[in-house]
C-alpha positions as CSV (number, residue, x, y, z in Angstrom):
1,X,-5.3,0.9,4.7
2,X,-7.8,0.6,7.8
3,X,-8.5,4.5,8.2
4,X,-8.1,7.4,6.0
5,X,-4.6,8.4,4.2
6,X,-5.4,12.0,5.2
7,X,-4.9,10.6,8.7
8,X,-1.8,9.3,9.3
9,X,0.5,12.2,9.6
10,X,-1.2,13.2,12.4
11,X,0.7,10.5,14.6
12,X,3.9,12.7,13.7
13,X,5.9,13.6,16.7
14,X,5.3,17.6,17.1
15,X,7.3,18.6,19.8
16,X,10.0,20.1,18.2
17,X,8.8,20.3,14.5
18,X,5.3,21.4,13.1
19,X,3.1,19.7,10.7
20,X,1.2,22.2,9.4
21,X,0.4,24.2,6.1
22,X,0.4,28.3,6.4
23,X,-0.4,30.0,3.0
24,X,-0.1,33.9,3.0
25,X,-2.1,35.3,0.2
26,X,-1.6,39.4,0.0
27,X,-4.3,41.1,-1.8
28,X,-4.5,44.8,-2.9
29,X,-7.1,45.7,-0.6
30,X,-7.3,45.8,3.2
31,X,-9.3,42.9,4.5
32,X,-12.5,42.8,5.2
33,X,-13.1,40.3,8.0
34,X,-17.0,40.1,7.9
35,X,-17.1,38.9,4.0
36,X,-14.3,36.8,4.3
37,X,-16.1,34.6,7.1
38,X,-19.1,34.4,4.9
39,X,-17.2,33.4,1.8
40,X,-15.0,30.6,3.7
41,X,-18.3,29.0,4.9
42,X,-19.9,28.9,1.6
43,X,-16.1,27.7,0.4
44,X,-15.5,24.8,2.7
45,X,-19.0,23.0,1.5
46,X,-17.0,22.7,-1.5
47,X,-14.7,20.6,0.0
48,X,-16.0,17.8,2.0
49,X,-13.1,15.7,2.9
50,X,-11.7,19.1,4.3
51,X,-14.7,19.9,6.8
52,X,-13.9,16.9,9.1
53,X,-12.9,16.8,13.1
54,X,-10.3,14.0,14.3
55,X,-12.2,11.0,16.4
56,X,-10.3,7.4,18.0
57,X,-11.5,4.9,16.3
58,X,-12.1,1.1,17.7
59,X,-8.4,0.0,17.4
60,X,-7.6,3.6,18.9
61,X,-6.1,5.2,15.5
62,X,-7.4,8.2,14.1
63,X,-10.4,8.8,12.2
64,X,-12.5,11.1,10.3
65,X,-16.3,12.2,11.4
66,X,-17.9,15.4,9.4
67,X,-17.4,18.0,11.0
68,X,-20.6,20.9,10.3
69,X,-19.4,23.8,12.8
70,X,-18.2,26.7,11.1
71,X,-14.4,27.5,10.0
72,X,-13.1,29.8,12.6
73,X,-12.4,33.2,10.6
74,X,-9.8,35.6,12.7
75,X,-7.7,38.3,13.2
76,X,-3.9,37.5,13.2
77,X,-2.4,37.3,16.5
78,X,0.9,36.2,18.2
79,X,-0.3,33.4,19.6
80,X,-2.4,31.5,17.3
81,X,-4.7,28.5,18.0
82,X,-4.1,24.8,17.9
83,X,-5.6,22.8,14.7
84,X,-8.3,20.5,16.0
85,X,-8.9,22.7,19.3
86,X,-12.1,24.4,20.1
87,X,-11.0,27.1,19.0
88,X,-11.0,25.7,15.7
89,X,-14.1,24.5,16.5
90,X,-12.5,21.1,15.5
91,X,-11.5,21.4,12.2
92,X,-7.9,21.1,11.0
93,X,-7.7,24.2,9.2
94,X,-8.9,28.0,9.9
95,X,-8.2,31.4,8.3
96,X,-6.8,34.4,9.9
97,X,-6.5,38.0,8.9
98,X,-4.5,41.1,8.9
99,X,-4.1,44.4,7.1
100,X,-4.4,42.8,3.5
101,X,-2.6,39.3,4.0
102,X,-4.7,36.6,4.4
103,X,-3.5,33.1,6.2
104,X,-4.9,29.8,5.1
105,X,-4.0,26.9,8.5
106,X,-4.0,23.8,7.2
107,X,-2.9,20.7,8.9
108,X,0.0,19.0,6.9
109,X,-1.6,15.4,6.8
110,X,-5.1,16.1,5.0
111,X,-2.9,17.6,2.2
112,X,0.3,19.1,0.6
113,X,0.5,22.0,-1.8
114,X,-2.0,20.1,-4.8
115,X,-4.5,19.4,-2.5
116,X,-4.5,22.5,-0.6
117,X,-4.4,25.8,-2.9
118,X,-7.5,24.8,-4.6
119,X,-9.5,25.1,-1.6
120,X,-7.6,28.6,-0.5
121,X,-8.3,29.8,-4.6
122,X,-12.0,29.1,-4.0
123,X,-11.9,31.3,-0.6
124,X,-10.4,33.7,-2.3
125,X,-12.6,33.7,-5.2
126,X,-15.3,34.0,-3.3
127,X,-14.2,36.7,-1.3
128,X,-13.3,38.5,-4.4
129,X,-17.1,37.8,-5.7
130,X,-18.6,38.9,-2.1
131,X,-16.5,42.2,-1.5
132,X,-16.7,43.3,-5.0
133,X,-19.7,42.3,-6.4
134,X,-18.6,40.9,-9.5
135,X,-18.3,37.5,-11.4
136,X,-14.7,37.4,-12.3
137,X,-14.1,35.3,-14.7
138,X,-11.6,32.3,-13.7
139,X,-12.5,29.0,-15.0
140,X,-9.6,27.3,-13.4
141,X,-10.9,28.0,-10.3
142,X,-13.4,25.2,-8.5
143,X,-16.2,27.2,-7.6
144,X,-18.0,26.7,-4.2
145,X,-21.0,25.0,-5.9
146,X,-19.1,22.6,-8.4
147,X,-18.5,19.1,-8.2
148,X,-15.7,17.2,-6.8
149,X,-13.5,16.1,-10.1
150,X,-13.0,12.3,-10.9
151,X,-10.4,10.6,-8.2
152,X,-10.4,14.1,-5.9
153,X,-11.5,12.3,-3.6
154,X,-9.8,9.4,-4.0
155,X,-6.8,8.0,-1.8
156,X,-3.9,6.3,-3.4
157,X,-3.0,2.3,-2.0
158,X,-0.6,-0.5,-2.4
159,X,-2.8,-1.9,-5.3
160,X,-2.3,1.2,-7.6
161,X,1.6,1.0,-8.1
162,X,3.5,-0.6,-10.5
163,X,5.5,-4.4,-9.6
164,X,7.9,-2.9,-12.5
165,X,11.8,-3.2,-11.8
166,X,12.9,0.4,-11.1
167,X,15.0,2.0,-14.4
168,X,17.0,3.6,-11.7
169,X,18.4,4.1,-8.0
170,X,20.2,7.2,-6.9
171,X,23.2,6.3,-5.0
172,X,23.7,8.9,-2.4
173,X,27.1,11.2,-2.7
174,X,27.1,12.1,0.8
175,X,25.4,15.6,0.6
176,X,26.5,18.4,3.1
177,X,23.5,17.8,5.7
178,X,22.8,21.4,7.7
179,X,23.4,19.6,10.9
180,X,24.5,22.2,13.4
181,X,21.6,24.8,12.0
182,X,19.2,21.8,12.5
183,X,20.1,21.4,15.9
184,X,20.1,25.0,16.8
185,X,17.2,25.8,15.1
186,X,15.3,22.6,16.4
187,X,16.6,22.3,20.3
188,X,18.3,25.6,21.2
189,X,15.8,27.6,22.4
190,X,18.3,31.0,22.6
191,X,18.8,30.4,18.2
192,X,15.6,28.7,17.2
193,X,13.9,31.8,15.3
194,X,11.7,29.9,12.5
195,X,11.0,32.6,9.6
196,X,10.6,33.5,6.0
197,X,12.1,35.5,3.4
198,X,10.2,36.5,0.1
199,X,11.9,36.8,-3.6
200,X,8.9,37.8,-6.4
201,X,10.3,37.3,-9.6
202,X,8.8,38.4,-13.2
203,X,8.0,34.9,-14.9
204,X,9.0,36.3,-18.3
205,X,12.9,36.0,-16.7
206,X,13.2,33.2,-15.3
207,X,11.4,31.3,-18.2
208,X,13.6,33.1,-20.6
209,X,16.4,32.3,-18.9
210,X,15.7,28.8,-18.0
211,X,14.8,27.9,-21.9
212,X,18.3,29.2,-22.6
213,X,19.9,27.1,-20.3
214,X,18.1,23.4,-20.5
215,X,16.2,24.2,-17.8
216,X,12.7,24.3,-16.3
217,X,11.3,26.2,-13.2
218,X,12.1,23.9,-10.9
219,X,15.6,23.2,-11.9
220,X,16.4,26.4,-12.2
221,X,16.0,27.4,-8.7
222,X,17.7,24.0,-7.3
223,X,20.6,25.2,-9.2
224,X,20.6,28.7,-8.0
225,X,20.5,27.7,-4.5
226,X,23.1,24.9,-5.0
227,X,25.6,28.0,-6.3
228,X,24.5,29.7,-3.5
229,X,25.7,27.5,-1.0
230,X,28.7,27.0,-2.8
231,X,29.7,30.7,-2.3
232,X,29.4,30.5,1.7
233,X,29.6,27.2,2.8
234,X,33.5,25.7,3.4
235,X,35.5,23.7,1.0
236,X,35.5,20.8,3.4
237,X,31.5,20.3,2.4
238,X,32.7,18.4,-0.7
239,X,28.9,18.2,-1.9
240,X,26.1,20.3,-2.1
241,X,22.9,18.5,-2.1
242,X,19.7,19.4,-3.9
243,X,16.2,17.8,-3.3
244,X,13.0,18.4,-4.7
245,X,10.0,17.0,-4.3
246,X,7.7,15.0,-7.0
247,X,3.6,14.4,-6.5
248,X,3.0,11.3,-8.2
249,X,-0.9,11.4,-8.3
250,X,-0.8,11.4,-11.8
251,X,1.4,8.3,-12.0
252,X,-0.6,5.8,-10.1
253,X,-4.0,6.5,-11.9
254,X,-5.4,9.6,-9.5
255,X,-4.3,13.1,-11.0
256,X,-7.0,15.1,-8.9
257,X,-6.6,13.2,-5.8
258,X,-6.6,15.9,-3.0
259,X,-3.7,13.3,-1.0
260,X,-0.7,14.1,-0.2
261,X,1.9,11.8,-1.2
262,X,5.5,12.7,-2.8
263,X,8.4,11.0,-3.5
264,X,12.1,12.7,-3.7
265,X,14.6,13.6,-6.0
266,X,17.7,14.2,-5.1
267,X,20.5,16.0,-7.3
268,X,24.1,15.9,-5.6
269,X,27.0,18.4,-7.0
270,X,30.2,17.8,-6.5
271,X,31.7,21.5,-5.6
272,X,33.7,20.9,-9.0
273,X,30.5,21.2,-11.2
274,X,30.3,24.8,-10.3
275,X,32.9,25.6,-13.1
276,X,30.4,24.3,-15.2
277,X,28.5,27.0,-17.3
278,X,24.8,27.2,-16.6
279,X,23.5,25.1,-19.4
280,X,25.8,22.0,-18.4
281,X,24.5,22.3,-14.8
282,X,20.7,22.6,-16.2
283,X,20.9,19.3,-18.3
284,X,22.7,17.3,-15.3
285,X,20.1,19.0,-13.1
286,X,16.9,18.0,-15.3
287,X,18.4,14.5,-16.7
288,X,19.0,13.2,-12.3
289,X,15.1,14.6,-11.6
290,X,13.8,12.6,-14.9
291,X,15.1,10.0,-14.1
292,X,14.2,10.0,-10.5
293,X,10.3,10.9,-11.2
294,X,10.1,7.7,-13.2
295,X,6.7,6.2,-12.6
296,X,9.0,2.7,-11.7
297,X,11.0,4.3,-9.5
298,X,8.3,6.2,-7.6
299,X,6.0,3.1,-7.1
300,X,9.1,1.6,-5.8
301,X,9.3,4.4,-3.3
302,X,5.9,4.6,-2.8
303,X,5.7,0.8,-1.5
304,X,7.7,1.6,1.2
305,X,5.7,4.4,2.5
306,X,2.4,2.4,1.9
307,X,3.6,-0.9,3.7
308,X,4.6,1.3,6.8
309,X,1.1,2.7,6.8
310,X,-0.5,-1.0,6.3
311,X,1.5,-1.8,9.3
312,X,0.6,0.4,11.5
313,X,-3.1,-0.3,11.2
314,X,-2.0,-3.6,13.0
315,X,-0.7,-2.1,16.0
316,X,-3.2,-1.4,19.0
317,X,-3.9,1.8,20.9
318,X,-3.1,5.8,20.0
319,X,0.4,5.3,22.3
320,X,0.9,2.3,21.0
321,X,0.5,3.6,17.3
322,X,2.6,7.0,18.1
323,X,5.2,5.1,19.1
324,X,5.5,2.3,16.0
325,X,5.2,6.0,13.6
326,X,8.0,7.6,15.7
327,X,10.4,4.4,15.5
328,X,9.2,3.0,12.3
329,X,8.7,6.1,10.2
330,X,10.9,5.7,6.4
331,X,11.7,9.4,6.5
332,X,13.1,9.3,10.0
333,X,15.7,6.0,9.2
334,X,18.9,5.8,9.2
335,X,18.4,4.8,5.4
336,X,16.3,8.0,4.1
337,X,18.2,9.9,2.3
338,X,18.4,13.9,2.8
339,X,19.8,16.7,0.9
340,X,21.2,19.8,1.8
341,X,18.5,22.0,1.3
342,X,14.9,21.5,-0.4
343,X,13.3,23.1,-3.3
344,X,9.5,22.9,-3.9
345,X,7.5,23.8,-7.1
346,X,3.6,24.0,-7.1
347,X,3.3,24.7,-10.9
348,X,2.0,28.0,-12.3
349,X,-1.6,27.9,-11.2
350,X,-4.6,29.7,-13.3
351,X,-6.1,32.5,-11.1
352,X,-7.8,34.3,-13.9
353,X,-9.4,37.4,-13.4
354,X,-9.3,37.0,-9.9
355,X,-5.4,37.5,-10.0
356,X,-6.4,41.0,-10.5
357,X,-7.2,41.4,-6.7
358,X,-4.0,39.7,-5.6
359,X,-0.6,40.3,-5.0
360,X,1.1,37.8,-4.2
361,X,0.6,34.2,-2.4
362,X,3.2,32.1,-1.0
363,X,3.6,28.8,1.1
364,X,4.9,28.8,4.5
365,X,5.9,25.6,5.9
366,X,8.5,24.1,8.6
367,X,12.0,23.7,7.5
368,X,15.5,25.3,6.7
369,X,16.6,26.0,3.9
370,X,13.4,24.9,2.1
371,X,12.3,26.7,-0.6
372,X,8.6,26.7,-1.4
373,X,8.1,28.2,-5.2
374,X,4.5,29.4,-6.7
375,X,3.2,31.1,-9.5
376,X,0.5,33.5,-10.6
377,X,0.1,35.5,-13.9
378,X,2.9,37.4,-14.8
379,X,5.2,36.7,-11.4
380,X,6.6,33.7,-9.8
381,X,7.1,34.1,-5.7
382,X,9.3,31.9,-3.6
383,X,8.7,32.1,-0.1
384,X,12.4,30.8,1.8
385,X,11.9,29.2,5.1
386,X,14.9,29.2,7.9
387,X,14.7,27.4,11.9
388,X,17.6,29.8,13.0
389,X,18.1,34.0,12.0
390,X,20.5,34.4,9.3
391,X,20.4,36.4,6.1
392,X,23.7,34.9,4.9
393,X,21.7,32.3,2.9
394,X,19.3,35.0,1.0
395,X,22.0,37.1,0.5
396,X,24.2,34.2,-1.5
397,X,20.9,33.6,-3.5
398,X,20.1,36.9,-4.4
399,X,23.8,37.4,-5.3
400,X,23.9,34.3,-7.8
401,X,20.7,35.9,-9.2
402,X,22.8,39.3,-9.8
403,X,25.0,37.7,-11.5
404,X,22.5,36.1,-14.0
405,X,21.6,39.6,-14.7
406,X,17.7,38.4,-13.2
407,X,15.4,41.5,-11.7
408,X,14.2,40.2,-8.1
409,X,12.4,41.7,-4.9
410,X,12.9,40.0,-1.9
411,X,11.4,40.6,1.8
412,X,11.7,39.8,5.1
413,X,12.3,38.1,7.8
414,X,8.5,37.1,8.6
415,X,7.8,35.1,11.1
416,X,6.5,31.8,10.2
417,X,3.6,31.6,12.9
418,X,2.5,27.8,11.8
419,X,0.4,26.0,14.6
420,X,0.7,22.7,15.9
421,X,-2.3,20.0,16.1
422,X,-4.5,19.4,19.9
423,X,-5.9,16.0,19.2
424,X,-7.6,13.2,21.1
425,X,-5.7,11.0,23.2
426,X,-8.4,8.5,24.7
């Protein structure tokens, strides 16, 4: 590819759908704005490939240049700025501040969740170091004067993926697709009301539970939500579909690459499997996501994505190039597959002592019905994102979770609040 992977998301059509990263990380004390401006700036020199401003480069694509202003530290407000604007002073990210939540802005194409909550645990690590004077003691954490790892740097290409035959290919069941919430929540301006609920869970259930039941964290919850749906939506949806997604860094040579790439599994449940007891539904669950994450069937699914990318460095001019993205795009065809709702794990990440400060993080993204699922010491938090006002749908889950006898907090609505890109356009 011509110009960097980190750059080609930003051609994404944003009018009526945001490509942006929001992470909401609540500590236990009120914010302290001053120190957390100092600590971001000693944070982001950490992170090189993060501290860049968007240029057009000679065939009118986007590029990369340095970027050596400061990252914008501010309070929270209703109307937030634009990633790349002055504002910004450029950069595709910025932090803002309220009460004791800190946000991390991140623009969507530099990164997904892997590449993006190291830099906001190094913030936040610093911060904690700053405010507190003290050296808490977290050796998962990439601290602000520690080197990149091997391949974080790196961005993933045609070259690294396997020519291997795929060991499978999911054939599509026809999944329940949210249609008329899609279109409220995307076109109607009277019903579009992007938010957020929160559940926080205590780890210790849900593992116990999920080792009982052939499980793992991430199956778990696609289940959970699948029985959800099944209790409120109508019998004519004859399949609820489930779709989660898989980073593959590790599977094409480049485990610490900062990228973000992902492929898709997809489980689809017939509304019969629902009289199947939880451990029946856990091994079909884990057995279609297995065999979907295979490193052959990713690379064939990577291809795809890559070859669309190689293709658009041919095509001329930033209209020109918007336009090929918008038509040509994999994910937008009529061939993509889609499920009925999403379900996204981060893994259980190592905060050490600096989880001591915090109380919760979780990621906040656009979508409905798209749950984003992290992890810290002793808790796991799931932040559930919505395009329209509804609590029917957290109200099914946390029902299904009564019923599994599992202990759960949940808050909310919050308002999303994730900002769109200004970028160059000669």
């Amino acid at each position: 590819m011509n110009h960097s992977f980190d750059t080609y998301r930003l051609y994404s059509n944003e009018k009526n759908f945001t490509y942006s990263v929001r992470v909401r990380v609540r500590m236990k004390d009120e914010i302290d704005i001053d120190i957390l401006r100092h600590a971001a700036n000693v944070a982001i020199k950490r992170y090189p490939y993060f501290a860049v401003k968007v240029v057009l480069g000679e065939d009118g694509g986007y590029d990369f240049v340095p970027n050596k202003n400061d990252v914008v530290v501010m309070e929270t407000k209703s109307k937030l700025p634009l990633l790349g604007s002055i504002e910004t002073n450029k950069h595709l990210l910025y932090i803002d501040c309220s009460g004791r939540d800190i946000y991390f802005n991140i623009s969507h194409s530099m990164c997904g969740g892997k590449g993006l909550m190291p830099w906001v645990m190094t913030n936040v690590y610093q911060y904690v170091v700053e405010k507190y004077s003290v050296n808490p003691d977290a050796p998962s954490i990439r601290k602000p004067d520690s080197e990149l790892l091997p391949g974080e740097d790196t961005e993933p290409s045609v070259s690294m993926l396997l020519n291997d035959e795929p060991i499978y290919k999911y054939k599509n069941k026809k999944p329940t697709i949210m249609a008329f919430d899609y279109l409220n929540g995307l076109y109607n301006p009277f019903v579009r009301n992007p938010n957020y609920y929160t559940f926080t869970f205590e780890q210790s259930d849900i593992m116990t539970f999920a080792k009982e039941n052939d499980a793992s964290v991430a199956s778990f919850f696609i289940l959970c939500v699948a029985k959800s749906l099944d209790k409120i939506l109508p019998k004519k949806c004859k399949v609820i579909g489930g779709e989660i997604a898989h980073n593959p860094a590790a599977d094409i040579g480049i485990p610490n690459t900062h990228c973000d790439f992902l492929t898709h599994a997809h489980i689809d449940y017939d509304r019969d499997y629902f009289k199947y007891d939880m451990e029946k539904l856990g091994t079909l669950t884990r057995s279609q996501i297995i065999l979907q994450i295979d490193p052959t069937v990713v690379s064939n699914e990577l291809r795809q994505r890559f070859e669309f990318l190689e293709a658009l460095d041919n095509i001329q001019g930033i209209k020109n190039k918007r336009d090929y993205y918008a038509k040509k795009d994999p994910a937008l065809s009529k061939e993509a597959q889609h499920g009925t709702y999403i379900v996204n794990y981060t893994g259980r990440l190592d905060w050490g002592e600096v989880a001591n400060y915090v109380e919760s993080y979780v990621i906040i993204v656009e979508g409905h019905l798209l749950l984003e699922i992290t992890s810290m010491a002793d808790k796991i938090f799931v932040s559930f994102m919505q395009l329209i006002k509804t609590s029917k749908y957290v109200n099914a889950l946390g029902k299904v979770m009564d019923e599994l006898g599992i202990p759960y907090k949940i808050e909310g609505p919050f308002e999303k609040n994730i900002v769109k890109h200004e970028l160059p356009v000669i």
